[in-house]
N, CA and C atoms as an extended XYZ file, in Angstrom:
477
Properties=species:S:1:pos:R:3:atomname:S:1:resname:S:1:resid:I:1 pbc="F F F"
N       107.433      128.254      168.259 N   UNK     1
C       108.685      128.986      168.099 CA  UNK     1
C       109.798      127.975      167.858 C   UNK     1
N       110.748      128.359      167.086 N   UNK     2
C       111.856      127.203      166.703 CA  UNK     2
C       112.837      127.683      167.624 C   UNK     2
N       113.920      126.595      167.674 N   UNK     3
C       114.854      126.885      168.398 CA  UNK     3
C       115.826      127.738      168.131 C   UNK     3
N       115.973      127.626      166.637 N   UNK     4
C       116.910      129.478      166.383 CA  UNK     4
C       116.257      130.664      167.072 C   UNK     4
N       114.575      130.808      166.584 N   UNK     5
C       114.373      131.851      167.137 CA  UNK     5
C       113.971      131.963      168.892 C   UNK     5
N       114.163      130.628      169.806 N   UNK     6
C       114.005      130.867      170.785 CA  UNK     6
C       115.784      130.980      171.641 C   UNK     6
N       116.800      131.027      170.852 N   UNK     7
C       118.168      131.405      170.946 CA  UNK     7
C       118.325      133.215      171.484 C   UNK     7
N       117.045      133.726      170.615 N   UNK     8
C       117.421      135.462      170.802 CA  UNK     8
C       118.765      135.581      170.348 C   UNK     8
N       119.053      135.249      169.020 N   UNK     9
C       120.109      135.697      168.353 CA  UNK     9
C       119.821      137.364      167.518 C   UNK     9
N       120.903      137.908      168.266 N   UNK    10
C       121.035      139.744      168.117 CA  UNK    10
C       121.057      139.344      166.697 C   UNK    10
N       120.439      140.639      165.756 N   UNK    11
C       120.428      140.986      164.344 CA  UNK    11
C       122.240      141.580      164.359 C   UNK    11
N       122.792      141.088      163.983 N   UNK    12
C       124.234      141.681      163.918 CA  UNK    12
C       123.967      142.497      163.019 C   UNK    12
N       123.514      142.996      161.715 N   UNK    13
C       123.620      143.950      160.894 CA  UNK    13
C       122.911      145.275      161.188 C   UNK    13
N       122.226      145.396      162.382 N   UNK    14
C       121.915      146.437      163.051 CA  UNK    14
C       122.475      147.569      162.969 C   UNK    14
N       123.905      146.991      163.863 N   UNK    15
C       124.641      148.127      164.129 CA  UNK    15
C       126.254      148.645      163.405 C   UNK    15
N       125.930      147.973      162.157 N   UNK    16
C       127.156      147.810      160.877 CA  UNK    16
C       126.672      149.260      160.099 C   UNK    16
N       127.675      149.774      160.019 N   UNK    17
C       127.171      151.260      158.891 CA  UNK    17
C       127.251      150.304      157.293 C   UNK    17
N       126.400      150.870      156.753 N   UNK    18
C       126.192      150.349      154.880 CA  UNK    18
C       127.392      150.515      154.352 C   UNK    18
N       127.118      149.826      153.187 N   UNK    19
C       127.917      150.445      152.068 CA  UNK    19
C       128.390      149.025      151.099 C   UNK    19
N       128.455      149.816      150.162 N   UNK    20
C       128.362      148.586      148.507 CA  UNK    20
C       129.751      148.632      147.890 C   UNK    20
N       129.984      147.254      148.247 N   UNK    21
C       131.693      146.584      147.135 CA  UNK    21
C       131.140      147.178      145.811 C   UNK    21
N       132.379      147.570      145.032 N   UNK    22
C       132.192      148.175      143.491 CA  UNK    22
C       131.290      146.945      142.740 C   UNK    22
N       131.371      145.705      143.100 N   UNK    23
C       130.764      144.816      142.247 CA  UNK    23
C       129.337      145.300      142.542 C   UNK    23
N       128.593      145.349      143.473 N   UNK    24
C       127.642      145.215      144.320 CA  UNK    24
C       127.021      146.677      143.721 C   UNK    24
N       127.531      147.760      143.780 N   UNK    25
C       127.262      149.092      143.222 CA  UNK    25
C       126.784      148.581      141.696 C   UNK    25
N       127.963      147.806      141.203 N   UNK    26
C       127.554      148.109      139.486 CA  UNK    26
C       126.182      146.958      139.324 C   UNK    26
N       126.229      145.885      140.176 N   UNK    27
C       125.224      145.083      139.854 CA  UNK    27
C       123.307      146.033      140.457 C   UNK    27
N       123.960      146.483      141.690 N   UNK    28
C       122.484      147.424      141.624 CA  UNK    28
C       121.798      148.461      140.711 C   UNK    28
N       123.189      148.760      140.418 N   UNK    29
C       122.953      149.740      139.350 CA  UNK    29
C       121.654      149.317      138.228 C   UNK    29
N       122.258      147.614      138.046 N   UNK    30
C       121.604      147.043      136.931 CA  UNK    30
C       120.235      146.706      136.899 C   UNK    30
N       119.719      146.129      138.422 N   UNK    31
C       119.070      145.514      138.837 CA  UNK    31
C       117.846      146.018      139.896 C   UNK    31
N       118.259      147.567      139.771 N   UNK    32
C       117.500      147.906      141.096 CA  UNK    32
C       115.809      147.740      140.934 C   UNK    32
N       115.479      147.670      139.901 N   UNK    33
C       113.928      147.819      139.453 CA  UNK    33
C       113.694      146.371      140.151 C   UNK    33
N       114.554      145.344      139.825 N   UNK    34
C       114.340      143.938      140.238 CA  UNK    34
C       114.805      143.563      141.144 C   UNK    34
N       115.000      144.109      142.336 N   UNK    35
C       115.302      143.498      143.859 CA  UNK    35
C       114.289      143.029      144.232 C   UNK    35
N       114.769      142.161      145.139 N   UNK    36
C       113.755      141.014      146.021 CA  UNK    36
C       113.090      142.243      147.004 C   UNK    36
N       111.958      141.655      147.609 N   UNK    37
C       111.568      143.182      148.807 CA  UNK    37
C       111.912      142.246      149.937 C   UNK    37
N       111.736      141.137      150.104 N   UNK    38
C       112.706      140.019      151.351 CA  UNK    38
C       113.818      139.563      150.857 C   UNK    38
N       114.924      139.061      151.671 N   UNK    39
C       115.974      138.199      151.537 CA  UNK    39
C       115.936      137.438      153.123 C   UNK    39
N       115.847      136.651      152.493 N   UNK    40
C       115.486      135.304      153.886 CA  UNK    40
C       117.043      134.327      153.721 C   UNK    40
N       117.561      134.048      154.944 N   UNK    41
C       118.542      133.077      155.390 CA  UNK    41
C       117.933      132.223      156.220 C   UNK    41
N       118.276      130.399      155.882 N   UNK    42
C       118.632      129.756      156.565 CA  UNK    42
C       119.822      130.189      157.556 C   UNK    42
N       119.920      129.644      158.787 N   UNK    43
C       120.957      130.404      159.340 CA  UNK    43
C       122.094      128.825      159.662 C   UNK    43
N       121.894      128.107      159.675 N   UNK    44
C       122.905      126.953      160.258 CA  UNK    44
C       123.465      126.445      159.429 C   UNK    44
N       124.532      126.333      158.916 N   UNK    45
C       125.553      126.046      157.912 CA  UNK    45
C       125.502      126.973      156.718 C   UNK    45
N       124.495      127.918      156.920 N   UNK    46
C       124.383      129.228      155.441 CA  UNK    46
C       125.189      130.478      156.546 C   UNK    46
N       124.841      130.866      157.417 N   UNK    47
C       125.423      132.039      158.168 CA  UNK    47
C       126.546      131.514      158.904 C   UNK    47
N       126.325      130.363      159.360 N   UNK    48
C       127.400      130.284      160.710 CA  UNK    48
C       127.538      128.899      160.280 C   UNK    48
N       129.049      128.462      160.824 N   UNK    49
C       129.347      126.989      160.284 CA  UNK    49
C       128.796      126.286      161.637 C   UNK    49
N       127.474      125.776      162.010 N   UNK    50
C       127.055      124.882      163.232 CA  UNK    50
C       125.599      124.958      163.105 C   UNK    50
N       125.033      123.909      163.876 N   UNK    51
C       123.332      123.919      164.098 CA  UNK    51
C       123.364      124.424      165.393 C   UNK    51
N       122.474      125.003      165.525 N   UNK    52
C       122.126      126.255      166.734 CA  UNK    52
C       121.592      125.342      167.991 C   UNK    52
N       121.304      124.301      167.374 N   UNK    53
C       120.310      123.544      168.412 CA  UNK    53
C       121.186      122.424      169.049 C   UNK    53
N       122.241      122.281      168.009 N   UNK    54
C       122.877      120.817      168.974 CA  UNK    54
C       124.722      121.222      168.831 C   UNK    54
N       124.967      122.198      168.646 N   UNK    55
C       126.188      122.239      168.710 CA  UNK    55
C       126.583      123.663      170.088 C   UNK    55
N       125.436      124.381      170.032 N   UNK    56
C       125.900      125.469      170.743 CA  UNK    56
C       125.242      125.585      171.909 C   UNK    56
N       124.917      126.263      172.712 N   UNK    57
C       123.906      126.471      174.082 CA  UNK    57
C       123.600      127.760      174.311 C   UNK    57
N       122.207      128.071      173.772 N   UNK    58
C       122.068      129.356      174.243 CA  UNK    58
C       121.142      129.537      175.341 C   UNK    58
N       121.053      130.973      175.416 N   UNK    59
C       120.926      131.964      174.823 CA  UNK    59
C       122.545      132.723      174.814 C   UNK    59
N       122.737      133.351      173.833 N   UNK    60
C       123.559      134.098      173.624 CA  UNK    60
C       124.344      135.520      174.363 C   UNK    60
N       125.136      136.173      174.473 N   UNK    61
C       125.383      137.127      175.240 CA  UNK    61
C       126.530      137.790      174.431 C   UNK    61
N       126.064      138.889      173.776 N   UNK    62
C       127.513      140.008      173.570 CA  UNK    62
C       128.139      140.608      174.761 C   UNK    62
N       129.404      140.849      174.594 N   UNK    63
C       130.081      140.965      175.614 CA  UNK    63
C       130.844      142.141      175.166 C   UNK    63
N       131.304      142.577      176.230 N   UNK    64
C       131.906      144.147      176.099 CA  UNK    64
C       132.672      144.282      174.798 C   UNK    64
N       133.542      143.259      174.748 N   UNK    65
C       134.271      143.215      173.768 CA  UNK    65
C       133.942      142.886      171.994 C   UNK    65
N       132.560      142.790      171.873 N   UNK    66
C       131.672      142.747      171.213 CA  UNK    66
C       131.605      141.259      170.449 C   UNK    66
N       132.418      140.456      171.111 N   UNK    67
C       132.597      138.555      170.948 CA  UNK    67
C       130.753      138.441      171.852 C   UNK    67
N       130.324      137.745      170.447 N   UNK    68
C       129.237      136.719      171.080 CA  UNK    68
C       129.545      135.672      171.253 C   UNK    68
N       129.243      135.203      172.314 N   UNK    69
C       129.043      133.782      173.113 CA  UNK    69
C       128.130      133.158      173.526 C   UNK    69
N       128.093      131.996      173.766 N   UNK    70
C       127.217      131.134      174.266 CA  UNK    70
C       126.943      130.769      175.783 C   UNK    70
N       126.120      130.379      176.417 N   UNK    71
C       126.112      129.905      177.477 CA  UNK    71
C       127.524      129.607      178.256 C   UNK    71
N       127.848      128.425      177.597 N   UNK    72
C       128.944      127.629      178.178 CA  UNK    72
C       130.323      128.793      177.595 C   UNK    72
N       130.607      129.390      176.977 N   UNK    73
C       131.637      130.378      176.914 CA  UNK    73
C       131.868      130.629      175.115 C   UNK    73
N       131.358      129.851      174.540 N   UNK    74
C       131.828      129.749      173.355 CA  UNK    74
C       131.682      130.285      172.252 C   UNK    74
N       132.735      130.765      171.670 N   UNK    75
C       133.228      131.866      170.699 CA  UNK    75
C       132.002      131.199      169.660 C   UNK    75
N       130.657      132.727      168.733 N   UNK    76
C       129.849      132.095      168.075 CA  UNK    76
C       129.996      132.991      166.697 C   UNK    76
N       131.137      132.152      165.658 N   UNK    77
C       131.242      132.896      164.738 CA  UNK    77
C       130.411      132.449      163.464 C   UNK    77
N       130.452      133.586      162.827 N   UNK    78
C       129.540      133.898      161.222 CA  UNK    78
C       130.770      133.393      160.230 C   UNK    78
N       130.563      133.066      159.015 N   UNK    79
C       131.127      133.015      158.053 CA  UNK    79
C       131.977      133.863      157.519 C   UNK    79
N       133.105      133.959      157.691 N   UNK    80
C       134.036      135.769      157.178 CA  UNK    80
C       133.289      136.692      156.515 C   UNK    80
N       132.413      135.959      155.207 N   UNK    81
C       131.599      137.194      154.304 CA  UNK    81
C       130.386      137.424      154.725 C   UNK    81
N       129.664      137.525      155.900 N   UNK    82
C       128.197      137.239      156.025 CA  UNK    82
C       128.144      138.637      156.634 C   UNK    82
N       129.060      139.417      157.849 N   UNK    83
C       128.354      141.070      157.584 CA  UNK    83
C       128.330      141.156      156.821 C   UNK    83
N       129.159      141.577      155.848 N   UNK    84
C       129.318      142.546      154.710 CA  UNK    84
C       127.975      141.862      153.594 C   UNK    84
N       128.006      140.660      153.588 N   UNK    85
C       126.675      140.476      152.918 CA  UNK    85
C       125.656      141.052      153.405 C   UNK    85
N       125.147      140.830      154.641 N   UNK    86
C       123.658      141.644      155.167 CA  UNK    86
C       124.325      143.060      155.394 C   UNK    86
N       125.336      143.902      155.194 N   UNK    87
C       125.661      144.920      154.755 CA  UNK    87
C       124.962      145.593      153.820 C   UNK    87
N       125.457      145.065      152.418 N   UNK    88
C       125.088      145.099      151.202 CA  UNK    88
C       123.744      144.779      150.952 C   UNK    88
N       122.422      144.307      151.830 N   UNK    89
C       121.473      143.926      151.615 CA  UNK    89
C       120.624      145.313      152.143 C   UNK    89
N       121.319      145.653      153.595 N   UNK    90
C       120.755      146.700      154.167 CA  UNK    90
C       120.827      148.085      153.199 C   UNK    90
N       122.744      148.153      152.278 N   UNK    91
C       122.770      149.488      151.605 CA  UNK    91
C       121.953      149.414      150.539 C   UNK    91
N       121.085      148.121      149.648 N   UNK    92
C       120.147      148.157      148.712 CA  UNK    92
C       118.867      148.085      148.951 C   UNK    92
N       118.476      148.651      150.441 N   UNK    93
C       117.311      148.705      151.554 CA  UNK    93
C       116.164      147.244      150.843 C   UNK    93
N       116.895      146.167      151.102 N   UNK    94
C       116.252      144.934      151.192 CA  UNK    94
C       116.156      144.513      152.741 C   UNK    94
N       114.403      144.361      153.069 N   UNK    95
C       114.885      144.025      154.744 CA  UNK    95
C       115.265      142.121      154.643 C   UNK    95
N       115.702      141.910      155.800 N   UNK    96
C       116.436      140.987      155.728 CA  UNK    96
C       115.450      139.716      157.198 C   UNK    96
N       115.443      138.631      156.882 N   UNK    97
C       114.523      138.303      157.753 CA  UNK    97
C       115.556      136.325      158.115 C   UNK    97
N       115.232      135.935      159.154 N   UNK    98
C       115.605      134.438      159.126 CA  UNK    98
C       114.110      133.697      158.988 C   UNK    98
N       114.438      132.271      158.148 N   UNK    99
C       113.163      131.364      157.629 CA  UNK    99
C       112.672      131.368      158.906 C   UNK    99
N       111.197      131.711      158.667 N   UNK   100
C       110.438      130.647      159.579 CA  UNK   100
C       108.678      131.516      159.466 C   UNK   100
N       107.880      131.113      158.711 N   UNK   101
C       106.815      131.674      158.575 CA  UNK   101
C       106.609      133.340      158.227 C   UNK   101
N       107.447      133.799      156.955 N   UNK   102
C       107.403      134.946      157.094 CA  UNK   102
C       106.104      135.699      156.148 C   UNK   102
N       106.160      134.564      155.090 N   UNK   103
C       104.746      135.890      154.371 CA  UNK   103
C       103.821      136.153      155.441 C   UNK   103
N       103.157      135.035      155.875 N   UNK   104
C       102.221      135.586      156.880 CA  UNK   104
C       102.257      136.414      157.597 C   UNK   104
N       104.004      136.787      157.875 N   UNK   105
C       104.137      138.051      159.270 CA  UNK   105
C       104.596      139.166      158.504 C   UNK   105
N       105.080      139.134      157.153 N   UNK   106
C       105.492      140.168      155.845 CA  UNK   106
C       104.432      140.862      155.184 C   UNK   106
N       103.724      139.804      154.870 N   UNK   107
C       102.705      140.387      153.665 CA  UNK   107
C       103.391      139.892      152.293 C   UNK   107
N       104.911      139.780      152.408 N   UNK   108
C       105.449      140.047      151.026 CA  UNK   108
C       104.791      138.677      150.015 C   UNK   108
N       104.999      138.840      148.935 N   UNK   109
C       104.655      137.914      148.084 CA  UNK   109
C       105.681      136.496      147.739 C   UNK   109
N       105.690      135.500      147.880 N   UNK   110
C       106.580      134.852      147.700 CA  UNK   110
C       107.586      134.695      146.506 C   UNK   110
N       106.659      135.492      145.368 N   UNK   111
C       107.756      135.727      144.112 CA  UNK   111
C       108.443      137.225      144.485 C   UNK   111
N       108.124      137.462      145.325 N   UNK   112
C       109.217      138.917      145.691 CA  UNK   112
C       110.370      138.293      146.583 C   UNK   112
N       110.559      137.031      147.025 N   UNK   113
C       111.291      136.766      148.026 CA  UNK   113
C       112.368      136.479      147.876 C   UNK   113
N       113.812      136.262      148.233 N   UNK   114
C       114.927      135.522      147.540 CA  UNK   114
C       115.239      134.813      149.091 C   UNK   114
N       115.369      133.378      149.218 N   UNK   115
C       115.913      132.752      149.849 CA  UNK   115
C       117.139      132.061      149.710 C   UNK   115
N       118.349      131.840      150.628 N   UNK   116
C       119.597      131.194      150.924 CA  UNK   116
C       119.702      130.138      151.853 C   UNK   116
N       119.876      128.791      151.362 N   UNK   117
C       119.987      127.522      152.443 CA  UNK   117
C       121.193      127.139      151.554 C   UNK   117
N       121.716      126.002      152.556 N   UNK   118
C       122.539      125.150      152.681 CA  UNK   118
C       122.302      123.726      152.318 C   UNK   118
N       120.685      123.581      152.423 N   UNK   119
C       120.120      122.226      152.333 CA  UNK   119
C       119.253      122.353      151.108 C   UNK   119
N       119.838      121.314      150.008 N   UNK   120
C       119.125      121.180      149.091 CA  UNK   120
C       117.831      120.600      148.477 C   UNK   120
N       117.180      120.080      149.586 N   UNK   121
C       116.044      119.621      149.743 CA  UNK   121
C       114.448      120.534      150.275 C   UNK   121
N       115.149      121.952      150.848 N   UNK   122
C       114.733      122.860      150.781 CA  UNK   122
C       114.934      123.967      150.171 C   UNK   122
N       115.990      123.963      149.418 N   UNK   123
C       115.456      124.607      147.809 CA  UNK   123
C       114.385      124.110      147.164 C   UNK   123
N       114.293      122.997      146.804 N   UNK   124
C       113.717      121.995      145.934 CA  UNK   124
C       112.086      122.404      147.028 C   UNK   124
N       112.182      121.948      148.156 N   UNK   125
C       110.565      122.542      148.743 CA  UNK   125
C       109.892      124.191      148.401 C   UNK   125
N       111.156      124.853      148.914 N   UNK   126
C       110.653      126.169      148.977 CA  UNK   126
C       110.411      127.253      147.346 C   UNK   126
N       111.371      126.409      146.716 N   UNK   127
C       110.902      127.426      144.842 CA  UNK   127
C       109.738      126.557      144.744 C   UNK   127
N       108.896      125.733      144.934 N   UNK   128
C       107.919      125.315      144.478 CA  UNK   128
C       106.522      126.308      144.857 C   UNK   128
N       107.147      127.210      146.147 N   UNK   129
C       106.094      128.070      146.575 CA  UNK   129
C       106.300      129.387      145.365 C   UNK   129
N       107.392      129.574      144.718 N   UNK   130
C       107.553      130.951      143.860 CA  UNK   130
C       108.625      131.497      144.409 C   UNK   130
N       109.688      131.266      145.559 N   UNK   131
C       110.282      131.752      145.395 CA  UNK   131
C       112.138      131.740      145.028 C   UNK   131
N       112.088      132.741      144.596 N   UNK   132
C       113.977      132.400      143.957 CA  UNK   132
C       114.708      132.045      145.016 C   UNK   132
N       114.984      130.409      145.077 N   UNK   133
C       115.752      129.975      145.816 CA  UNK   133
C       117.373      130.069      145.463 C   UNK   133
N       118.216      130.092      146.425 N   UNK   134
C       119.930      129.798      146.287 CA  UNK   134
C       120.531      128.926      146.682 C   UNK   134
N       121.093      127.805      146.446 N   UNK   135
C       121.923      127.131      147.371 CA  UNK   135
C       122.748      127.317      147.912 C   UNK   135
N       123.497      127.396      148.947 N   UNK   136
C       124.440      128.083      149.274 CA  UNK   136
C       125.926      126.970      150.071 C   UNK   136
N       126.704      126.697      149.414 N   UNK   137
C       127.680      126.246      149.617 CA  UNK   137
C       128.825      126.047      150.064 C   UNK   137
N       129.444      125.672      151.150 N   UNK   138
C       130.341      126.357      152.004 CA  UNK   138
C       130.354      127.853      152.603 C   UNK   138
N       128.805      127.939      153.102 N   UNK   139
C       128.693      129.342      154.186 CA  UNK   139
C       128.675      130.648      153.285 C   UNK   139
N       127.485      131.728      153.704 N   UNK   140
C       127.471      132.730      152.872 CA  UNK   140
C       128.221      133.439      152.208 C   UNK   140
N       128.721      134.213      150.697 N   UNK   141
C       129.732      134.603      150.774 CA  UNK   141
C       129.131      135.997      149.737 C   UNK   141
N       129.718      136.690      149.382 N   UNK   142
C       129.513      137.601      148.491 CA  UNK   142
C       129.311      137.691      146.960 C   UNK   142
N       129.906      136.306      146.700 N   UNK   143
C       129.942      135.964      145.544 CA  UNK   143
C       128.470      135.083      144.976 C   UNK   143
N       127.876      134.507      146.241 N   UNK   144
C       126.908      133.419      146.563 CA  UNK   144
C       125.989      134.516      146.374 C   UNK   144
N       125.907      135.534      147.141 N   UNK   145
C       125.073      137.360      147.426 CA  UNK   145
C       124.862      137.362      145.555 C   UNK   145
N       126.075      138.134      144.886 N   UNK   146
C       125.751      138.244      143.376 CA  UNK   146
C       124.765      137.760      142.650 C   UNK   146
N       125.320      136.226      142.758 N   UNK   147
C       125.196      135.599      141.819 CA  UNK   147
C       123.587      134.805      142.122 C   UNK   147
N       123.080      135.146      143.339 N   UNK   148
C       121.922      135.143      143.540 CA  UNK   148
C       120.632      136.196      143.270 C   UNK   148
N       121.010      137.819      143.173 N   UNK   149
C       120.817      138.829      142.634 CA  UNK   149
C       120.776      138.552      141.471 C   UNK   149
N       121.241      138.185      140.772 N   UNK   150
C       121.597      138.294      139.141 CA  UNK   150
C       120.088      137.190      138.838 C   UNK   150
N       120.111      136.052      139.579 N   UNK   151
C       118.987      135.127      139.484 CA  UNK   151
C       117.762      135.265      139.239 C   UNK   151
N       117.283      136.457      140.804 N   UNK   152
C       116.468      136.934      140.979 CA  UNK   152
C       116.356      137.895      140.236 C   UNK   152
N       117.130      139.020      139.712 N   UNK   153
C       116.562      140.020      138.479 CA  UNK   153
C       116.153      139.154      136.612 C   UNK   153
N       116.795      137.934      136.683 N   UNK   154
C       116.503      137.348      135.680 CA  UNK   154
C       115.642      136.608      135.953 C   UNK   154
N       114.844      136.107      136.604 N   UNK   155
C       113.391      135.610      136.880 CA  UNK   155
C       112.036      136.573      136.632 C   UNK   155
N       112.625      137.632      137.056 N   UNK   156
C       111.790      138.932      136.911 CA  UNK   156
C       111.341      139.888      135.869 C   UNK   156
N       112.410      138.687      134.915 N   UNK   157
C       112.942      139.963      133.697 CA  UNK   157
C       113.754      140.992      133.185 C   UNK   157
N       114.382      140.855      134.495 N   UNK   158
C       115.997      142.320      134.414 CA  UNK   158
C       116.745      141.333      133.169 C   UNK   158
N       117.822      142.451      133.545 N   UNK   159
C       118.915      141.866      132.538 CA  UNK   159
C       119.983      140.750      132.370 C   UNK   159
């Protein structure tokens, strides 16, 4: 087990109601034959600006006020655009998963997959397996979301 996933970090997009920015509408529109059936995140500098393992202390705790925190007290924020991205992933019913051994626990195919890191050395590892990698640059954003869609339907053959 890695240390993100031994954090028990809550799925925040759980409990977010859907729904698609006009861009996001017209690009599904385009693309729906060619969606990924995974979308996989790196999560440490792609979701949240920190490494999970040496900057923060978990395990984690939502709190009434619906601020997650850390052990020691500390405010554990996402990137401004990263609901509304796994928003938009949930309203184009793509399930949404964090790296770490997933065909084996998916089934999915690795050319069905679209992955998002921060580290470009695992782009460069992980498209070698088939799948449409993204780099992702200064923390998830919506625009990063697009223009990664657009990738993945043109690998596939969309438009």
């Amino acid at each position: 087990m890695t240390a993100k996933a031994a954090a028990g970090i809550e799925p925040l997009w759980l409990w977010r109601k859907p729904r698609l920015c006009g861009l996001c509408t017209q690009l599904a529109a385009l693309v729906m034959a060619q969606l990924p059936r995974l979308a996989v995140f790196d999560l440490d500098y792609t979701l949240w600006p920190f490494w999970v393992d040496t900057h923060v202390d978990p395990p984690f705790h939502k709190s009434s006020d619906g601020i997650i925190r850390d052990r020691q007290g500390q405010t554990i924020r996402l990137y401004p655009e990263v609901p509304e991205v796994l928003d938009q992933f949930q309203g184009l019913g793509v399930p949404i998963a964090a790296a770490s051994r997933l065909r084996q626990k998916t089934g999915v195919p690795f050319s069905q997959m679209i992955f998002f890191d921060d580290e470009k050395r695992n782009i460069v590892d992980v498209s070698k397996l088939g799948v449409t990698c993204i780099h992702v640059q200064n923390g998830m954003s919506l625009q990063t979301l697009n223009q990664g869609l657009e990738t993945f339907a043109k690998a596939h053959g969309g438009p």
